[in-house]
BASE-978348 format. One record per residue: z, x negated, y of N, C-alpha, C in turn; residue number from 1. Coordinates in pm, whole numbers, always signed. Atoms other than C-alpha are relative to their C-alpha. Layout:
N
{n_z = Z, n_x = X, n_y = Y, ca_z = Z, ca_x = X, ca_y = Y, c_z = Z, c_x = X, c_y = Y, num = NUM}
...
END
This chain:
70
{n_z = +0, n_x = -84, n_y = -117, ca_z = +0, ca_x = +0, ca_y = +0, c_z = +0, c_x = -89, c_y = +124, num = 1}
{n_z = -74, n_x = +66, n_y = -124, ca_z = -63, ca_x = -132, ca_y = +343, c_z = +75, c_x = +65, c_y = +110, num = 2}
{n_z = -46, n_x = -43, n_y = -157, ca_z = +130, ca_x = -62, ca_y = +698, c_z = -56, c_x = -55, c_y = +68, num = 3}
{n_z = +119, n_x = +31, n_y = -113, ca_z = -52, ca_x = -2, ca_y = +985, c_z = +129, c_x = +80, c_y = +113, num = 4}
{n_z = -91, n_x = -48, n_y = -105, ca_z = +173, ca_x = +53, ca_y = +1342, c_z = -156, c_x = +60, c_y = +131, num = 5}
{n_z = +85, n_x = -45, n_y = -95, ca_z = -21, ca_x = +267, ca_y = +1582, c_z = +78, c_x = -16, c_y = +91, num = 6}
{n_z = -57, n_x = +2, n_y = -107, ca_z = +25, ca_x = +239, ca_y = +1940, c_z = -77, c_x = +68, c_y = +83, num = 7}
{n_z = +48, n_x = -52, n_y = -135, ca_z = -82, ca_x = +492, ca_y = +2196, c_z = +41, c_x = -3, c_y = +128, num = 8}
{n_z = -51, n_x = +77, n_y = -117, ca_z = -86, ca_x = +346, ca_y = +2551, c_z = -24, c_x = +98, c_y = +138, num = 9}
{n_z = +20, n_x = -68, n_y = -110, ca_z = -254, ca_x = +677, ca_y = +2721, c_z = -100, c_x = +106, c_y = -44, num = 10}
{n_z = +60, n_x = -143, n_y = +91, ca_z = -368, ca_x = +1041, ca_y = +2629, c_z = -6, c_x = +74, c_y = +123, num = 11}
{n_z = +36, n_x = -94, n_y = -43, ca_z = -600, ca_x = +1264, ca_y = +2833, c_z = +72, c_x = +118, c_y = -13, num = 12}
{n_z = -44, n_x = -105, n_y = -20, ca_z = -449, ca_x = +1546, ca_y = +2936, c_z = -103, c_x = +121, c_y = -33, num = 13}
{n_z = +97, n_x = -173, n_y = +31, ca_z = -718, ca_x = +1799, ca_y = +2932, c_z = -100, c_x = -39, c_y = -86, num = 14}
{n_z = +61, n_x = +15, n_y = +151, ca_z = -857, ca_x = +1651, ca_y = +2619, c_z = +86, c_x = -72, c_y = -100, num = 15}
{n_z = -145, n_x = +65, n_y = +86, ca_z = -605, ca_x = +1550, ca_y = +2331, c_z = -82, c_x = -64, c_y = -83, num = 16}
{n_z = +59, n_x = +38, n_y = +61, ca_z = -882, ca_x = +1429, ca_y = +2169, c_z = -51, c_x = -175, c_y = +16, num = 17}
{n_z = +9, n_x = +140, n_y = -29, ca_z = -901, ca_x = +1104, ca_y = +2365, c_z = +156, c_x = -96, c_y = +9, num = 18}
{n_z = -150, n_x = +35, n_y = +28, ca_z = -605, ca_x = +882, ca_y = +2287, c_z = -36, c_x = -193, c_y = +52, num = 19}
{n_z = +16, n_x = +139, n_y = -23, ca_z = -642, ca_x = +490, ca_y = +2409, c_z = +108, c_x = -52, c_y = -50, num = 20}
{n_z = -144, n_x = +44, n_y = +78, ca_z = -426, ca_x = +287, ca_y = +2152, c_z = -86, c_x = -180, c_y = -55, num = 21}
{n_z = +56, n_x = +133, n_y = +128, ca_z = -443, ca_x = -23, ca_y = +1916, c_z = +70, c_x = +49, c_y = -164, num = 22}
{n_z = -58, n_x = +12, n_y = +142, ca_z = -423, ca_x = -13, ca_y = +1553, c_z = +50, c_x = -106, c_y = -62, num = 23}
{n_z = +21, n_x = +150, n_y = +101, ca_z = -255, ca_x = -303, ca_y = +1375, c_z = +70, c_x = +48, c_y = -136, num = 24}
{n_z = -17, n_x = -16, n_y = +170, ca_z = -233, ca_x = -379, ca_y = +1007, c_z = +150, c_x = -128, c_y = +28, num = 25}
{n_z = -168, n_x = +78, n_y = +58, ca_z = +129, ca_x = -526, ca_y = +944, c_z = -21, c_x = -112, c_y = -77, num = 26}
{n_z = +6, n_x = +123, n_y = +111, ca_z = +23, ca_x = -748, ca_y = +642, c_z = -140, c_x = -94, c_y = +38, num = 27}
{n_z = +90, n_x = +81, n_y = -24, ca_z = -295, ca_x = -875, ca_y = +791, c_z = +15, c_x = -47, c_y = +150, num = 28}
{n_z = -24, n_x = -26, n_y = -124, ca_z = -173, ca_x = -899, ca_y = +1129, c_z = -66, c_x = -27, c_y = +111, num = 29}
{n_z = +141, n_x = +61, n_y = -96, ca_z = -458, ca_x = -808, ca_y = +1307, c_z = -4, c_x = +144, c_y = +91, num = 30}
{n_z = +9, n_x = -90, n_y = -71, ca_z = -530, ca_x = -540, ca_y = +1603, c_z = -129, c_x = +35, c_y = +9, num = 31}
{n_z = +77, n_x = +3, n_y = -29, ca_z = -794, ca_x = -320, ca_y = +1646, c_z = -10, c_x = +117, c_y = +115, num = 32}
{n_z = -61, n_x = -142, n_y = -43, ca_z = -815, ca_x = -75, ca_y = +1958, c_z = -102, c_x = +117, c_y = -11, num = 33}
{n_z = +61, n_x = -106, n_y = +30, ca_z = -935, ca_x = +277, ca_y = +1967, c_z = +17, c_x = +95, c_y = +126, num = 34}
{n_z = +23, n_x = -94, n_y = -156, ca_z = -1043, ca_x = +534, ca_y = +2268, c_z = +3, c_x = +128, c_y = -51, num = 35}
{n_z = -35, n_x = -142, n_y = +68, ca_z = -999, ca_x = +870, ca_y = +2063, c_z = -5, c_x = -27, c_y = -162, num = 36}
{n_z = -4, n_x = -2, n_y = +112, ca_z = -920, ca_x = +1014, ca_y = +1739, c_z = -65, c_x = -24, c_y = -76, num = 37}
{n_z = +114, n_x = +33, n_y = +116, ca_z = -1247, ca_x = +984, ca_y = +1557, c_z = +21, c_x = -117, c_y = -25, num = 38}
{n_z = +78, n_x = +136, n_y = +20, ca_z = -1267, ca_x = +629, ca_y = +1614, c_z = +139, c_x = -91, c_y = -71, num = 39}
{n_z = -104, n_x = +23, n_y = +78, ca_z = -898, ca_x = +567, ca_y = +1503, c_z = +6, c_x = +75, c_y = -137, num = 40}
{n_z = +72, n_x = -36, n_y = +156, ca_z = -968, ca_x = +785, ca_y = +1134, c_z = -114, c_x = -67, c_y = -14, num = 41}
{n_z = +70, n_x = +107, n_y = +60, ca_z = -1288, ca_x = +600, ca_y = +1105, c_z = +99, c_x = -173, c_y = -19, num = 42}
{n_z = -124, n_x = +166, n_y = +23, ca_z = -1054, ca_x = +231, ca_y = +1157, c_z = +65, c_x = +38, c_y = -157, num = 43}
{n_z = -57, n_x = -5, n_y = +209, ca_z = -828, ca_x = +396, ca_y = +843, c_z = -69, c_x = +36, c_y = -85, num = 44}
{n_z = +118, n_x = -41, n_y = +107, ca_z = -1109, ca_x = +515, ca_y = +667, c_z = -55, c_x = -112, c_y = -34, num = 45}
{n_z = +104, n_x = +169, n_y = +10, ca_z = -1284, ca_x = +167, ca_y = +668, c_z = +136, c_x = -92, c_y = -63, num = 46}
{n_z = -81, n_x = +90, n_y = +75, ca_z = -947, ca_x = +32, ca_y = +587, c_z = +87, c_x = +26, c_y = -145, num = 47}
{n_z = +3, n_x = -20, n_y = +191, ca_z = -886, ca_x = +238, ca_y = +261, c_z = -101, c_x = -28, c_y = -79, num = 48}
{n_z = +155, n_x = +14, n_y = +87, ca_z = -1241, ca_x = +194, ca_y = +162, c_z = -9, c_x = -211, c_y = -33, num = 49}
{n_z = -31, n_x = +127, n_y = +22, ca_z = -1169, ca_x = -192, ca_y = +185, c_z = +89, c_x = -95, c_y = -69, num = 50}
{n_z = -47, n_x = +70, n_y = +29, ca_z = -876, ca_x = -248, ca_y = +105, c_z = +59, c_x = +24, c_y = -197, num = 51}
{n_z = +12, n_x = -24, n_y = +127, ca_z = -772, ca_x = -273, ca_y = -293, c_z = +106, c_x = +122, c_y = -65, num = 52}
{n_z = -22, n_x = -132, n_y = +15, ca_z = -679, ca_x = +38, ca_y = -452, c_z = +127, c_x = -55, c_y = -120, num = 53}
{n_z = -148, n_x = +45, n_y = +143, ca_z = -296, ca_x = -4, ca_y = -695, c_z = -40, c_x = +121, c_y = -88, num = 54}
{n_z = +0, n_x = -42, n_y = +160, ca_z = -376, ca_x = +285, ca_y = -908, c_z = -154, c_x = +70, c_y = +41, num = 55}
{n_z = +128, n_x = -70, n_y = +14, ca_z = -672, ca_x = +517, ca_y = -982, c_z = +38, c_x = +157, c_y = +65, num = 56}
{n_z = +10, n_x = -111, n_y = -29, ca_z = -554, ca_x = +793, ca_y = -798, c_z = -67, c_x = +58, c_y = +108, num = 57}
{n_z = +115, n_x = -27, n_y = -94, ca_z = -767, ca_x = +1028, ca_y = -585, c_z = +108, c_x = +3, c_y = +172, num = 58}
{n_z = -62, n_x = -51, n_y = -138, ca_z = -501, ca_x = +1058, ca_y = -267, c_z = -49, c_x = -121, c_y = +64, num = 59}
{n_z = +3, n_x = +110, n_y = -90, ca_z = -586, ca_x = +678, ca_y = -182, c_z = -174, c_x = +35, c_y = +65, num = 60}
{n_z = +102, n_x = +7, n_y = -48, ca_z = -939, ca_x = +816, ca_y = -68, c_z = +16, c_x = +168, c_y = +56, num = 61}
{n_z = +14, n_x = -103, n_y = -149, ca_z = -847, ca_x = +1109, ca_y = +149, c_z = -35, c_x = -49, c_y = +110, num = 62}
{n_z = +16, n_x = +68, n_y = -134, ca_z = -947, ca_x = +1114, ca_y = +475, c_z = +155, c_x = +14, c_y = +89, num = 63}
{n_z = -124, n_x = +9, n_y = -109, ca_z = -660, ca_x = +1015, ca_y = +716, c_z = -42, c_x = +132, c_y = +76, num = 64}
{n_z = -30, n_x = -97, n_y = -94, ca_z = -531, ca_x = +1369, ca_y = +922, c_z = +70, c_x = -63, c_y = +104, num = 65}
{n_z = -54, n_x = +62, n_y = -134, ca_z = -485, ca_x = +1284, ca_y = +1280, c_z = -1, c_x = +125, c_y = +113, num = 66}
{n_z = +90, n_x = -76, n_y = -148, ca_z = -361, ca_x = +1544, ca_y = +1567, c_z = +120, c_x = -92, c_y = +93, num = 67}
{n_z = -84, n_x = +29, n_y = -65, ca_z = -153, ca_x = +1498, ca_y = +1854, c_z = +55, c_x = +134, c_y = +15, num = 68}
{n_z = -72, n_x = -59, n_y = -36, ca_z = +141, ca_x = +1717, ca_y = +1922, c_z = +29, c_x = -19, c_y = +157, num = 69}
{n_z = -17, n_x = -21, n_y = -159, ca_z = +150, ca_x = +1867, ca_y = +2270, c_z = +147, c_x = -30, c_y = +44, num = 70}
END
């Protein structure tokens, strides 16, 4: 399993859909940032699809759910 620390630094108000953050991975300790939600679920999507899977089960290839709470 990895950990990943999100950081959101600034969220549109009259769109919740834009979020300006960084993603970092804990064990690789690397940052990547992100200007809305899509583009932060694509980042964890690219980083389950990469990184190595511990068992055969199907939850490690969901797609990451992302909202923001008002």
């Amino acid at each position: 399993m990895e950990n990943y620390i999100v950081r959101i630094y600034r969220r549109d108000r009259t769109d919740p859909q834009r979020v300006n953050g960084v993603l970092e991975s804990v064990e690789r300790e690397t940052q990547q940032a992100f200007a809305d939600l899509d583009t932060l679920s694509a980042l964890l999507e690219s980083k389950l699809e990469t990184s190595p899977t511990e068992s055969t089960c199907s939850t490690h290839h969901r797609r990451p759910t992302l909202a923001l709470a008002k």
